[in-house]
N, C-alpha and C positions, 0 to 999 in steps of 0.2 A: 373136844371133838368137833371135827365140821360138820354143822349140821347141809344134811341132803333137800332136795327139792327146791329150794328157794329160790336159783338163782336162774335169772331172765334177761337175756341180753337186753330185751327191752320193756322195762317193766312196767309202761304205759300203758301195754295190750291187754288191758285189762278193759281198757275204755271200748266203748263201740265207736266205728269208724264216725256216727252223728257226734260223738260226743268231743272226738278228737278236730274236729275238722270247723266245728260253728263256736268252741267255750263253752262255757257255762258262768254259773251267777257267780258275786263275790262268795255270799255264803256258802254257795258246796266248797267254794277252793280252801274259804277259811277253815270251814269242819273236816269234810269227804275229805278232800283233796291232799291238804298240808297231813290231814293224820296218816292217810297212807304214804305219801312220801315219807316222815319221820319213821314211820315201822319199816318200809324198804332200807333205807337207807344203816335203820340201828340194826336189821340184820346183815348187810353187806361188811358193816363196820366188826361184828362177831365174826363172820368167815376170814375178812383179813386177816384178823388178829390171830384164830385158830392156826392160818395157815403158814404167817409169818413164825409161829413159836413152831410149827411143824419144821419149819425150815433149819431155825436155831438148833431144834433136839437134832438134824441130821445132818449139820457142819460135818464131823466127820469123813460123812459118805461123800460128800461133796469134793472128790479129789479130779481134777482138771490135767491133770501131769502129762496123761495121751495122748490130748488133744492140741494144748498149746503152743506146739510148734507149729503149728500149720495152719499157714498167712490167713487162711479163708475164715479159722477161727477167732471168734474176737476178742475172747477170755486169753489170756496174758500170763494169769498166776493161777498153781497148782491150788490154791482155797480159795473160797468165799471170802472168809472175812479174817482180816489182819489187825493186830494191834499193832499202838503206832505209840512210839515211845519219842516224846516230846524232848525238843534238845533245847540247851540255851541258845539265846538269840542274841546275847550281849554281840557288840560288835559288827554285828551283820547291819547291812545297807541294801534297805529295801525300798524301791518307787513302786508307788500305784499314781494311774490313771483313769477320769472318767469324765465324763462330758455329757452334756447335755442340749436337746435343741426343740423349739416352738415354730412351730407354723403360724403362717396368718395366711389364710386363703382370700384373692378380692377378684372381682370383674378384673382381667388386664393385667394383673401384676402376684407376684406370689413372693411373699416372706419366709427367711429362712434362717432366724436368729439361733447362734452358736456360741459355746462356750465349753472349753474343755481346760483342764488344767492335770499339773503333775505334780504328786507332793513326794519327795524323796524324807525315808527315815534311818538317822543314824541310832541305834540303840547303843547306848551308853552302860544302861544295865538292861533284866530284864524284862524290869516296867518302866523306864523310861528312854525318852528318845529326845532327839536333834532333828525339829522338822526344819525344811525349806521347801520353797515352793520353783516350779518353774512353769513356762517360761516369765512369768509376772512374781518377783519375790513378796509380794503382799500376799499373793493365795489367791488372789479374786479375780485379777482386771487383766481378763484376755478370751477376746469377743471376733465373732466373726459375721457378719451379715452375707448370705445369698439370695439374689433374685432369681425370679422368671417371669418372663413378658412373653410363652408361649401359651400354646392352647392345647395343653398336655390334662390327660387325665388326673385325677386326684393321688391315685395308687400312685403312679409316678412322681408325684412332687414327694410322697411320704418318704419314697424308694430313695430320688436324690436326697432328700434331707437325712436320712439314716447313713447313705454312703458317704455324705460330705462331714457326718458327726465321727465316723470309723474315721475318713481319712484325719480328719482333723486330730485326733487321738493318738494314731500311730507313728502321724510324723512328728508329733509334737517328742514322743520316746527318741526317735531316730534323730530327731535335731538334737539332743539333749544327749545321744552318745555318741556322737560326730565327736566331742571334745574328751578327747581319750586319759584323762585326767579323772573325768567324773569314774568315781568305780561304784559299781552296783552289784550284790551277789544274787537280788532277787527282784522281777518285774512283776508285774498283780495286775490285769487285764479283770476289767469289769464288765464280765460275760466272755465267752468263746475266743479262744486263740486260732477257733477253725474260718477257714477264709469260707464264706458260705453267703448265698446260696453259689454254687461256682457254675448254675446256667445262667447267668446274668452276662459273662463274659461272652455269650452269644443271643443277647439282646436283638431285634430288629429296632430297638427304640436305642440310633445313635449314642445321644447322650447318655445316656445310661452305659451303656456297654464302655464309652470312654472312662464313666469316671469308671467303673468297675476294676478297667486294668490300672486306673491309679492307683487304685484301694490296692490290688495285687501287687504291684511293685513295693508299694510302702510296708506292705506284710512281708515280704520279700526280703528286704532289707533287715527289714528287724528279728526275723531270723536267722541271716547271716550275722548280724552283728554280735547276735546273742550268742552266737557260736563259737566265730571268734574270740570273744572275749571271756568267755565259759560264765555268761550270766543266764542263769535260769529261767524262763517266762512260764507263768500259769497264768492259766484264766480263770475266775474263780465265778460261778454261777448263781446266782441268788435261787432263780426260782425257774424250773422247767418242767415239759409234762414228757419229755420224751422217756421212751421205755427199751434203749436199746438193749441197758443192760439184763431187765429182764428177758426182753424176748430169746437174749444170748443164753440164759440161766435156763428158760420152758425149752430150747433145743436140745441141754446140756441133759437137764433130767430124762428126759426120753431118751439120749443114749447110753447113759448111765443103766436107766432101768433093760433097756434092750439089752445090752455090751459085760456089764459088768450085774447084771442080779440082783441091784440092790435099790434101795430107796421103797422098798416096798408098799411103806405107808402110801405112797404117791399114788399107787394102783388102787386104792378104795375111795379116791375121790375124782371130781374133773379139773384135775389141778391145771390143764391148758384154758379153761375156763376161766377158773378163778383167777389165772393167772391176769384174763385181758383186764380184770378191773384195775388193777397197778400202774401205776407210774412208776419211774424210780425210786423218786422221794417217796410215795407212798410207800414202797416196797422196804426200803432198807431204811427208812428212819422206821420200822417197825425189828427190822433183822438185828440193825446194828446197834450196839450197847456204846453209851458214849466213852471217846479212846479208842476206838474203831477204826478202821477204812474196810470197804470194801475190794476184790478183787480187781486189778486193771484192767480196761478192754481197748480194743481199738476203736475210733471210731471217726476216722479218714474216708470214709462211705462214698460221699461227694466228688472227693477228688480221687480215689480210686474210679468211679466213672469215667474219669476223662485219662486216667491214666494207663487202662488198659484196653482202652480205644485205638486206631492207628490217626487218631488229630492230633494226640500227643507232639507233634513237633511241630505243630502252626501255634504252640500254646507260649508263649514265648517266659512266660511266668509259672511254670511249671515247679511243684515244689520236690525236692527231694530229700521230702520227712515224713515219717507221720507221727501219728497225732493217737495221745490218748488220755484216758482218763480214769476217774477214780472216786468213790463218795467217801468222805468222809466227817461222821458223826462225830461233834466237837464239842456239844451242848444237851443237855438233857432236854429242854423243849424248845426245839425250833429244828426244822427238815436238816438233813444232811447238805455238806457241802457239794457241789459237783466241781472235781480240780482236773483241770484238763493240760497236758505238757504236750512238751513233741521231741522226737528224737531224731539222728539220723536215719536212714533208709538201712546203711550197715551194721545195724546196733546189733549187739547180742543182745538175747533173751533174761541173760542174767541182770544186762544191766537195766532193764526195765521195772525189773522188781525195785535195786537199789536206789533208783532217780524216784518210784514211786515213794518208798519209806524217807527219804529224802525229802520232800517237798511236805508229806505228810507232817515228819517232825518240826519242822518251820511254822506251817500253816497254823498247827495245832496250840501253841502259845500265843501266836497271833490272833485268835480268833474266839477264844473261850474265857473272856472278858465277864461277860451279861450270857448267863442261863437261859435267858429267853429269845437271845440272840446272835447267829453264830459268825458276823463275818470277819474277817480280817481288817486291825485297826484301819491299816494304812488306807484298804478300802472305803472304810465308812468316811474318812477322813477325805479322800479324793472326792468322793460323792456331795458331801456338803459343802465343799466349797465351789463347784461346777456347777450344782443345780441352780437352775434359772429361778428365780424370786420373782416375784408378780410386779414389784415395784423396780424391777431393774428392766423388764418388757414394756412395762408402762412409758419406761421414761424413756425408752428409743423408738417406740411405736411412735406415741405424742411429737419426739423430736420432727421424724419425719412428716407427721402430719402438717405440722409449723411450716417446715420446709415445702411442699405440696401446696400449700394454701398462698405462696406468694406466687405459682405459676395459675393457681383457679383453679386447680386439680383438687377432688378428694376423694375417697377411699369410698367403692360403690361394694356393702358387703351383702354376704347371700342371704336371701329373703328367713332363711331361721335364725339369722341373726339379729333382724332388725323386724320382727312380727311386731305391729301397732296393737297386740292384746296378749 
């Protein structure tokens, strides 16, 4: 049962405004302090739980079928929660992608070391595979250096170095299926296949706004290519706090309980409440039993902004898909996946469900390896061979320093870098 009264959007108000505003000693934070934090928190952790098995006992009630056709709604599928019956993966050819990038901030000049790679896997049986790597067949050695010699703020450089890490990623796919030879049944984007944020493309900060529509074009492409060639692309999400799905699920039950009479239990508590403390992950790695997925929602939000606006045709990269997603629970401890596809604009509704159980069964062998940890091999595997190593920064930092030091130039860095105590 959930228990009542406890719950406070903000459960600091307990302090008086002196007490919020100046601190207090170590010792009240170690005794006072941390003990009531721990008691908030292990009761918020009891309502979750109450509310998630609340949720599980009323699967049934949970039927979506009235609402689903109608674009505005984001829910996709008539249930909650799907079981997802795993297929063999022998023979399937599947690439992931992932990259990685460092800054080095200085007086004058701005670093923007890069590195992304692609590993394609042929599965042989259904625990082993045939890796290669592209565009560098070692796996390792392919680097990109960006500068800047302007006087841009910090957000900005973070901003280019994130869009020049996307571009780098996605043309790296689109050069690599230019050669129509290569065949692939399935692509594995490390995070979002959503082109986001999409007001960057109306930047007043130039350069940004440029690279942006490069970033769009290159996403551009690699959706049509994927089309053409009928290969699949997901983005597989490690770790997010968005809550679209729920907030789609606290609309659902309120017209459920108005519409249809039922879900009763929902009416003896503040389930729009309880609701706000959830994320997704929170929510459905509590719902979902593993072999799970979740129900599919939409979640093109972004670029429906711009799409039913009348700028739409100054947009020149304009996408005509969308975009959706899906959680799915693959491991007994570790968050749900979040698996995001796209379709066309003309898709029927049916076939949303079957590219969802589709990708599902794919994912699901690939990814339930380590109980503690649920991603897709091909993923973890793109991931460690991209990520930057200290000694491989080291040693192009120093190059240039070397190089620097025969004109008298050297690297003047910010005062928290170089504090004499």
């Amino acid at each position: 049962m959930i228990e009542q009264g406890i719950i406070k959007k903000n459960h600091s108000k307990g302090y008086s405004k002196q007490e919020r505003s100046i601190g207090t000693t170590k010792e009240r934070c170690l005794t006072v302090d941390l003990t009531k934090i721990a008691k908030e928190f292990s009761s918020i952790e009891k309502i979750k739980q109450s509310f998630a098995q609340l949720i599980r006992n009323q699967l049934p009630n949970f039927d979506f079928s009235e609402y689903i056709t109608y674009y505005s709604y984001r829910i996709k599928e008539m249930s909650l929660v799907k079981p997802v019956r795993p297929t063999s993966i022998k023979g399937l050819r599947i690439a992931a992608v992932d990259g990685s990038l460092v800054t080095k901030k200085f007086q004058g000049i701005d670093l923007i070391f890069l590195k992304s790679i692609v590993v394609k896997y042929f599965f042989t049986s259904q625990h082993s595979a045939e890796i290669k790597y592209y565009p560098d067949v070692s796996g390792y050695n392919n680097y990109s250096i960006q500068t800047n010699y302007f006087n841009i703020n910090e957000n900005g450089i973070d901003l280019t170095g994130s869009l020049e890490q996307t571009f780098m990623e996605i043309n790296q796919l689109n050069s690599l299926l230019k050669n129509n030879d290569e065949y692939i049944d399935l692509i594995i984007l490390d995070g979002s296949i959503l082109v986001t944020p999409i007001n960057l493309l109306f930047s007043k900060n130039y350069e940004i706004s440029k690279r942006y529509d490069r970033v769009l074009r290159e996403y551009r492409n690699l959706y049509k290519k994927c089309q053409e060639r009928g290969i699949t692309l997901v983005g597989s999400i490690k770790d997010t706090r968005t809550a679209a799905l729920t907030n789609a699920l606290t609309q659902t039950i309120q017209m459920l309980i108005s519409e249809k009479k039922i879900l009763h239990e929902f009416l003896k508590i503040n389930y729009r409440e309880i609701m706000n403390y959830f994320s997704d992950y929170d929510l459905f790695s509590r719902v979902l039993n593993v072999g799970e997925r979740s129900c599919v929602f939409r979640c093109n939000t972004d670029i429906d902004k711009i799409r039913h606006t009348n700028i739409k045709k100054n947009i020149p990269n304009y996408f005509p898909v969308d975009f959706f997603a899906f959680y799915l629970k693959n491991v007994p401890y570790d968050n749900p996946l979040r698996i995001e596809f796209f379709m066309d604009e003309s898709h029927d509704i049916k076939n949303i469900s079957k590219k969802a159980d589709l990708i599902a069964s794919i994912i699901y062998p690939l990814s339930n390896l380590n109980k503690n940890y649920g991603l897709p091999v091909c993923q973890i595997e793109a991931h460690q061979r991209s990520v930057f190593k200290s000694d491989e920064i080291n040693l192009i930092f120093n190059s240039l320093k070397t190089l620097l030091h025969k004109y008298g130039i050297s690297f003047f860095e910010k005062r928290r870098n170089r504090r004499p105590f």
